[in-house]
N, C-alpha and C positions, 0 to 999 in steps of 0.2 A: 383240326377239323372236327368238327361235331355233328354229329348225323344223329337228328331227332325224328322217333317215330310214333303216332300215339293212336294208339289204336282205338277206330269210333267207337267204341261198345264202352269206354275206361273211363269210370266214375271217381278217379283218384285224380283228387286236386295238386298242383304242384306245388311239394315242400311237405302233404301230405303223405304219410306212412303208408304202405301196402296191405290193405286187409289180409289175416293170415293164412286166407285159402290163399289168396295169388301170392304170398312167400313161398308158402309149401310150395306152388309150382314151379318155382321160380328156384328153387334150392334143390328141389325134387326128380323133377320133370323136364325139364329144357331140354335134357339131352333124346328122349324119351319124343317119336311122335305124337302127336296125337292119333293117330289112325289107330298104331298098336293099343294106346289106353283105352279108342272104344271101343275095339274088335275083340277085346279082353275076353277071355272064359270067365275070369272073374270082375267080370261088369259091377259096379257100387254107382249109387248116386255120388258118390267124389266123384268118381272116375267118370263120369257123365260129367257132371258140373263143371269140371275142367278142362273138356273138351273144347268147352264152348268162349273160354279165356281165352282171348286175345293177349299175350306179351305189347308194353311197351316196350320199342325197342330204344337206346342211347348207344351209336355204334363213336367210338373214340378212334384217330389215327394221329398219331405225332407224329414228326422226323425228326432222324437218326435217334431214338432210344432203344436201348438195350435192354432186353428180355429183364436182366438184375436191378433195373434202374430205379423200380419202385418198393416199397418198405414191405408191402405184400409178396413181394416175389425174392424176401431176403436180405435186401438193403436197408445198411442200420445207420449209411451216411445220408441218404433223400430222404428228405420228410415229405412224403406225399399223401398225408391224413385221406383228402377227399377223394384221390384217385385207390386209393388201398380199398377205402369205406365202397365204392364202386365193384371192385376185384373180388372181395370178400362176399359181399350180398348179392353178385349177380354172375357174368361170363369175365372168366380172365383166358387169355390166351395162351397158352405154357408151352404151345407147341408150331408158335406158327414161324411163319417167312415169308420174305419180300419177293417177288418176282421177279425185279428186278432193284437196282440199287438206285438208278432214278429217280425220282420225285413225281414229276409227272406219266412217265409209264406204269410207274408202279400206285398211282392213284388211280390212274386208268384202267388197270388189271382188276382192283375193288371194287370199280365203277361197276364192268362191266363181266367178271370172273372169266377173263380172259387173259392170256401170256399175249406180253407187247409183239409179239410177233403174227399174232393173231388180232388186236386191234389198230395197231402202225402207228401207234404213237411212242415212236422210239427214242426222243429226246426229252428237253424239257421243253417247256412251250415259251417263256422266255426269252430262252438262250439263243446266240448267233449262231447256230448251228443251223444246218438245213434239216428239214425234217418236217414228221407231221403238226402241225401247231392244232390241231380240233382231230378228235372221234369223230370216225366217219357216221352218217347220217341213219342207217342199216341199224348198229347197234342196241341194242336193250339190254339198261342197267336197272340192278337192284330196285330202285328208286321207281321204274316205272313198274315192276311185278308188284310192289308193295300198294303202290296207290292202285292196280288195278285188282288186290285184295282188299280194298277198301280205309289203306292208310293215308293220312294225310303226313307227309313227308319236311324236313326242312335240313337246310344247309347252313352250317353255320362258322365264317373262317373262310385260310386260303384255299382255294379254289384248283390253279395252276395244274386243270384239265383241259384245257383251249382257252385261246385268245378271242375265237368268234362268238361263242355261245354260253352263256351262263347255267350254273343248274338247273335252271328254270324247264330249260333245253330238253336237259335228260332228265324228269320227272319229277322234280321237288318242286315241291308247292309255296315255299318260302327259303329265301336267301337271303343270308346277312353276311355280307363279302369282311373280311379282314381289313386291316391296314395295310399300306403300304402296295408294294409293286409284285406282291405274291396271287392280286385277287385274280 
């Protein structure tokens, strides 16, 4: 899954290099509000200017990799050039976890930064199981706070967060489903 965000204000062409203020932010600053940069006792025109930066966002989720799996994170057997070059120059995650072991509850839990027992999608959506096959209607994901900060959103790949509603559903702006019987 690929989750593209591109923020209106972003004059960087795609394939184009980051001008080196939004590196420095971007190396710098991420972790770092914006509020505290502008509320600063030592206020600079950077520290102004930066405020006003919008991040592209490119959020990555795979299934079942392990934290070691990539060459960035110490593996000298995956050659994973493009996804390292990504980990390197922008957010890697060193510290996180699953919700749950799932597939679909635990895409669910991202969707919506909720534990499956709090959005009821406790299975896969697929599967012969009984269970919740769609997020209830109530919910707001990521997807919809961002476009009502003024991102335009998009989905890209397996899906296998309901059978009734596409991302469309829950706030992206554009979808390109996968192959196969995962969309």
């Amino acid at each position: 899954m690929f989750l593209l965000f591109r923020s209106p204000a972003s004059t960087v062409a795609e394939g184009d290099e980051l001008p080196a203020q939004e590196q420095a932010w971007w190396k710098h600053r991420f972790m770092q509000t914006n509020r505290l940069d502008c509320q600063s006792a030592l206020r600079t025109k950077e520290t102004e200017d930066l405020c006003m930066i919008r991040p592209n966002i490119l959020f990555i989720l795979t299934d079942q990799q392990r934290f070691d799996s990539l060459g960035a994170n110490g593996n000298e057997i995956c050659r994973t050039p493009s996804t390292d070059r990504l980990a390197l120059e922008g957010m890697n995650f060193t510290h996180a976890f699953t919700p749950t072991s799932l597939c679909s509850p635990a895409r669910a839990s991202l969707l919506t930064g909720l534990y499956s027992h709090n959005h009821t999608m406790a299975n896969l959506t697929n599967a012969p199981v009984s269970g919740v096959s769609d997020l209830p209607d109530h919910l707001v994901t990521y997807a919809m706070l961002l476009g009502d900060a003024g991102y335009r959103t998009g989905y890209v790949g397996k899906w296998h967060t309901g059978k009734n509603k596409s991302p469309l559903h829950w706030g992206f702006d554009d979808y390109r489903p996968g192959n196969g019987w995962h969309e």
